[in-house]
C-alpha positions as CSV (number, residue, x, y, z in Angstrom):
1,X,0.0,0.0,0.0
2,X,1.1,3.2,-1.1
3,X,1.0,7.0,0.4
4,X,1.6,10.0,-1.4
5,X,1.9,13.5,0.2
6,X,2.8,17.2,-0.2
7,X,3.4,20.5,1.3
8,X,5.0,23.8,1.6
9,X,8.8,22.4,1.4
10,X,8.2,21.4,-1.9
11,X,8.3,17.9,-1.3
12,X,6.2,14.8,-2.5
13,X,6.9,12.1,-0.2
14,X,6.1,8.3,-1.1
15,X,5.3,6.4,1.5
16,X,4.9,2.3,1.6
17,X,3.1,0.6,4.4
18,X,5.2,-2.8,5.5
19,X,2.7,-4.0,8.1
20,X,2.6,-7.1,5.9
21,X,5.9,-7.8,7.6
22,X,5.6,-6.6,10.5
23,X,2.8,-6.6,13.2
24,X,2.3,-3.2,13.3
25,X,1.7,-0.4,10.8
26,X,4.8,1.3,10.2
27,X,4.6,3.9,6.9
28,X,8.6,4.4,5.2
29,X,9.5,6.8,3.2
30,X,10.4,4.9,-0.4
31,X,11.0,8.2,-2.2
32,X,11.4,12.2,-1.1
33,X,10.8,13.9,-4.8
34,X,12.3,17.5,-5.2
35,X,9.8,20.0,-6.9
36,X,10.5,23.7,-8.2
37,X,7.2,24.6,-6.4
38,X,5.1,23.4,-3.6
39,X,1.2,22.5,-4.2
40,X,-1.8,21.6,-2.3
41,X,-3.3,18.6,-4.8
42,X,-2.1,15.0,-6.0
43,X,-4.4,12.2,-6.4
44,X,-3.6,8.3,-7.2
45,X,-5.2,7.5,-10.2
46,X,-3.6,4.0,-10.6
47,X,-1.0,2.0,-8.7
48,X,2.0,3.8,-10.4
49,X,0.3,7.0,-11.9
50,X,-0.5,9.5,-9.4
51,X,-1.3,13.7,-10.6
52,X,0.1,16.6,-8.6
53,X,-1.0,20.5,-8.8
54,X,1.9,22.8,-8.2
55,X,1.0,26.3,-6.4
56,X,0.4,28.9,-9.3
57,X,1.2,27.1,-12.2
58,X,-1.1,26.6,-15.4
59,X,0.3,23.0,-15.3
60,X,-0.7,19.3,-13.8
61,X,1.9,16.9,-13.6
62,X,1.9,13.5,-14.2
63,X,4.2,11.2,-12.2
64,X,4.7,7.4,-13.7
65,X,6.5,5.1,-11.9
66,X,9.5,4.0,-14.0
67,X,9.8,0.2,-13.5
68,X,13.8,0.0,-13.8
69,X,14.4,2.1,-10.4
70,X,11.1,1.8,-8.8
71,X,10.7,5.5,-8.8
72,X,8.0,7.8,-9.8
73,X,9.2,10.9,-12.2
74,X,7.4,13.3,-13.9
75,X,6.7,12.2,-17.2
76,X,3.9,14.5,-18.9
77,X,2.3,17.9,-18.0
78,X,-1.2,18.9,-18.8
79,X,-1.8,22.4,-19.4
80,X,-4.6,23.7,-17.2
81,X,-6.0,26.9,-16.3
82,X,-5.7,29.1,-13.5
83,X,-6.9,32.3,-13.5
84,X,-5.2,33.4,-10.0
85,X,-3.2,32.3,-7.3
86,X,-5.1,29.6,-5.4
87,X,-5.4,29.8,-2.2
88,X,-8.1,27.5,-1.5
89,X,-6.8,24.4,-0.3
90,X,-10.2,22.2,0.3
91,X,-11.0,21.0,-2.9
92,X,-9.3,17.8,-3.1
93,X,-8.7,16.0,-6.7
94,X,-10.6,12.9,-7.1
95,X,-10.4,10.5,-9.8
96,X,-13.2,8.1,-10.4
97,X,-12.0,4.9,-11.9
98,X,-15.3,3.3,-13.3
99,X,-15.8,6.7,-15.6
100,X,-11.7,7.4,-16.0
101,X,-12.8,11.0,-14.8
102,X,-10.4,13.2,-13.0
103,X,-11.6,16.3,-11.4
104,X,-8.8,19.1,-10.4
105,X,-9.2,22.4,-9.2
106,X,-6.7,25.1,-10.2
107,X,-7.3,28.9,-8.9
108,X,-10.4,30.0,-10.2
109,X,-10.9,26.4,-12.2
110,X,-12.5,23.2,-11.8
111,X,-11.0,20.9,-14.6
112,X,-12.3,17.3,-15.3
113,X,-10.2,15.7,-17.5
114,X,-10.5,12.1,-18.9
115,X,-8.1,9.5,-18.3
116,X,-7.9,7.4,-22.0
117,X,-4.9,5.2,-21.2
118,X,-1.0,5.7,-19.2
119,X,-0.2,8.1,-21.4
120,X,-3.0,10.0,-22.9
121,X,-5.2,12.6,-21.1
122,X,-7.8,15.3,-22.8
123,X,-9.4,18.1,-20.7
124,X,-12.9,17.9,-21.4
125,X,-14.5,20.3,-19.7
126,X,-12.9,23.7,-17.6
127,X,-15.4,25.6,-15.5
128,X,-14.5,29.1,-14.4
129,X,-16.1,29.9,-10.9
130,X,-14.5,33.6,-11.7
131,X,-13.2,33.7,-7.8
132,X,-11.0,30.9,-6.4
133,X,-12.5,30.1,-3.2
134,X,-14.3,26.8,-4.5
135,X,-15.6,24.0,-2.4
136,X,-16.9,20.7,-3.6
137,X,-16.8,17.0,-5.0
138,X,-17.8,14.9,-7.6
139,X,-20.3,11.9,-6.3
140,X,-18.7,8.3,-5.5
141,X,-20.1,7.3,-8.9
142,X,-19.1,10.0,-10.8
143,X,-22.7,11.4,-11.7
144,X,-22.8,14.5,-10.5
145,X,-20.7,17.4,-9.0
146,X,-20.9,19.4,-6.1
147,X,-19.6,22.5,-5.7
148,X,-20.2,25.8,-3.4
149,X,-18.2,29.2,-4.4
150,X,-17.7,32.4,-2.9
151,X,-18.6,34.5,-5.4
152,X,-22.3,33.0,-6.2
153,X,-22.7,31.7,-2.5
154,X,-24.6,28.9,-3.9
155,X,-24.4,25.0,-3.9
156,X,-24.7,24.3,-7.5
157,X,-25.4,20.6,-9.1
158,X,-24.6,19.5,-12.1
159,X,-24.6,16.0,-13.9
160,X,-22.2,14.5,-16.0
161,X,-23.2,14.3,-19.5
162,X,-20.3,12.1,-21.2
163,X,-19.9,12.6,-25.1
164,X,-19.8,9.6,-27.2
């Protein structure tokens, strides 16, 4: 089992649980990864694919876990917008496997973005909340998503209508 965090010291840390060794859960640290900015996002979206949101950046990175070394490197950047600085740390990205939908928030943006295979992602849809204080969620299922901003001061629904 795998842990992924980040921070202000512009750090991702990747952590591995070895309780199946031991009797008790003890998290190590399997790789510290150096970034040129810190950020408040990063999501697993499989086993060795995870995505991370650096502070103020129109960018997403994608980290792959190279299977010589064992180690996860950034190997593709989306380009995503911003908008402003984002200071809103709870929005949290989610990725819902069953649909392949990622959701990311970026400053004043919400992005979903669709997953197509390891290497191959496509923004599909970029919703400007114009202010970048922006709560919310998509469902468990992937259906719907949830989202209150400061601007409108409204919780707004809406449901996913997937293109063919």
């Amino acid at each position: 089992m795998k842990l992924i965090s980040c921070g202000y010291d512009n750090l991702i840390l990747v952590l591995e649980n070895n309780e199946l060794y031991t009797q008790k859960t003890n998290w190590i640290i399997k790789q510290r990864i150096i970034t040129v900015a810190h950020g408040y996002r990063l999501c697993f979206l499989t086993d060795y694919l995870f995505a991370f949101q650096p502070y103020n950046k129109e960018e997403l990175w994608i980290f792959d876990n190279d299977n010589k070394q064992r180690q996860f490197q950034c190997q593709k950047i989306i380009h995503v917008k911003s908008g402003c600085e984002d200071f809103g740390t709870f929005f949290p990205q989610q990725f819902i496997p069953n649909k392949r939908i990622f959701l990311s928030k970026n400053g004043n943006y919400v992005h979903l973005i669709k997953f197509l295979d390891q290497d191959d992602f496509q923004v599909k849809q970029q919703i400007d909340f114009e202010d970048q204080c922006i709560y919310g969620q998509l469902s468990t299922n992937g259906d719907y998503l949830v989202t209150w901003d400061n601007k409108s001061n409204f919780i707004q629904v809406r449901m996913l209508q997937e293109q063919q």
